[in-house]
C-alpha atoms as one frame of an Amber mdcrd trajectory, in Angstrom:
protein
 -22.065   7.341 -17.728 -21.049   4.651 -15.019 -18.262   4.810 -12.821 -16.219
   2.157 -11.116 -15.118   3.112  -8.348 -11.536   1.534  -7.063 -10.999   0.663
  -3.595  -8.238   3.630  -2.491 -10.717   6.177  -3.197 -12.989   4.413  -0.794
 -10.805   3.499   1.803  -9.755   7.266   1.153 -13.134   8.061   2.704 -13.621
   5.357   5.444 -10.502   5.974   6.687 -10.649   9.672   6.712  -7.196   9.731
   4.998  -5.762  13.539   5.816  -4.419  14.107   1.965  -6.928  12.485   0.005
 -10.487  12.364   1.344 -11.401  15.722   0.163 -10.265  14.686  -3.519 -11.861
  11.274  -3.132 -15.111  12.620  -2.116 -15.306  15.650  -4.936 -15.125  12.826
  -7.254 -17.140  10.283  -5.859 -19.989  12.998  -5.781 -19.297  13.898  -9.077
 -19.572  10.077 -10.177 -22.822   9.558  -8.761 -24.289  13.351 -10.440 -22.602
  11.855 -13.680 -23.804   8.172 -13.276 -24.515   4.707 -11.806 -21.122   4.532
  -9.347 -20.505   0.722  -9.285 -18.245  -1.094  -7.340 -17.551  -5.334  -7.630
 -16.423  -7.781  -5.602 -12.586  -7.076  -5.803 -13.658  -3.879  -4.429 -15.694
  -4.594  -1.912 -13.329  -7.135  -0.456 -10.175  -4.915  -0.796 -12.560  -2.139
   1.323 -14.139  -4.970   4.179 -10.579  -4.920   5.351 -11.967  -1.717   7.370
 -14.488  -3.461   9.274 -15.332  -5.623  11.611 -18.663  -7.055  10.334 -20.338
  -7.313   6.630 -23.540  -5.291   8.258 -21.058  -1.992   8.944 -19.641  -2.630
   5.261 -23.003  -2.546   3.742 -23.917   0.373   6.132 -20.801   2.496   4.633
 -21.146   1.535   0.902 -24.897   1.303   0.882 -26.304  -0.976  -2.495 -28.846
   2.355  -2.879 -25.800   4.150  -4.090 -23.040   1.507  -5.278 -24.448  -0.475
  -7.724 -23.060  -4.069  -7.194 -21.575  -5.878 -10.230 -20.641  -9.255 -10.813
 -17.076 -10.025 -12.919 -17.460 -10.385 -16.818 -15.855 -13.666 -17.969 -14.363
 -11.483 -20.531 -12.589  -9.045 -17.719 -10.960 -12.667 -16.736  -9.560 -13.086
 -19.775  -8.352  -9.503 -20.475  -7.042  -9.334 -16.518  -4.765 -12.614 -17.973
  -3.486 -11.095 -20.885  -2.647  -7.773 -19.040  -0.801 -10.013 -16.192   1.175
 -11.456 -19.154   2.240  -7.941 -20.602   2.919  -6.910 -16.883   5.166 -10.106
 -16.534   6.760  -9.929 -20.071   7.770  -5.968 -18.970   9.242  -7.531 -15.670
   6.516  -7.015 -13.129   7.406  -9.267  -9.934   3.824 -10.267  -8.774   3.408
 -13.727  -9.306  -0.497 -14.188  -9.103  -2.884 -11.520 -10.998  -3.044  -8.556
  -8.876  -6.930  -7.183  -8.547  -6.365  -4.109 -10.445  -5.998  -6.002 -13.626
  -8.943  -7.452 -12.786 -10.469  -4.248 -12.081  -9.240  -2.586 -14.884 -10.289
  -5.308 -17.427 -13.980  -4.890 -15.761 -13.896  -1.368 -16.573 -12.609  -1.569
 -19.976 -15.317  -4.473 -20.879 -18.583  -2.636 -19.471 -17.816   0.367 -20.824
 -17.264   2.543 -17.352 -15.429   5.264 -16.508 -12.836   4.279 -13.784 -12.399
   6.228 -10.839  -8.897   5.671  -8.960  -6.172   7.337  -7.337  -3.375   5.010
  -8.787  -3.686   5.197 -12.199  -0.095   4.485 -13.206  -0.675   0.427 -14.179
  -4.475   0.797 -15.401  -3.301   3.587 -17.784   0.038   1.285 -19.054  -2.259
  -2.096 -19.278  -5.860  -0.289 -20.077  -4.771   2.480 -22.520  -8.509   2.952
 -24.232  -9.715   3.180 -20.126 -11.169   6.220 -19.787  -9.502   7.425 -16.726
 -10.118  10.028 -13.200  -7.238  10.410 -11.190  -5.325  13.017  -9.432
């Protein structure tokens, strides 16, 4: 099983958060004994926000251990359509928000997402097999 891995359960971690970086890393570990624990570039760049420098990124989220993946096309699409439903039920945002990009990558490869905020993904991504608090 495969994992993606959203950003607040890494920043969780790099930032040492007091309430949640003992949750965050029970489940990260048990992600990576589970599975491939992927992250993509919404993630990454939602994370880098933390450093200074892309060499003390790739230090913290080494590629040995978080598997790198590209955007399907098809996550593009669904991201749309779940930005429409979002806007249709009154959602403010006015550009696609990343999560519904992240949650449309999840839903089309399959993985298992792993989040802390699981309130819109679970609304937009019902079939999204889901760990959250």
């Amino acid at each position: 099983m495969s994992t993606l891995v959203d950003s607040n359960v890494l920043l969780d971690l790099l930032d040492e958060d007091d309430e949640w970086m003992e949750w965050s890393s029970s489940m990260l570990s048990q992600a990576g004994e589970r599975g491939r624990v992927v992250i993509n570039p919404l993630i990454l760049a939602e994370t880098s926000v933390t450093f200074d420098t892309i060499e003390e990124l790739e230090e913290a989220l080494p590629a040995s251990y978080f598997v790198r993946e590209q955007l399907p096309w098809q996550a593009a699409f669904l991201a749309g359509k779940a930005f429409a439903n979002y806007r249709r039920r009154g959602g403010a945002a006015r550009s696609p928000l990343p999560d519904f990009y992240i949650g449309a990558h999840a839903a089309i490869a399959g993985h298992t997402l792993l989040t802390r905020d699981p309130k819109r993904y679970r609304t937009y991504f019902p079939k999204l097999r889901i760990i959250a608090p």
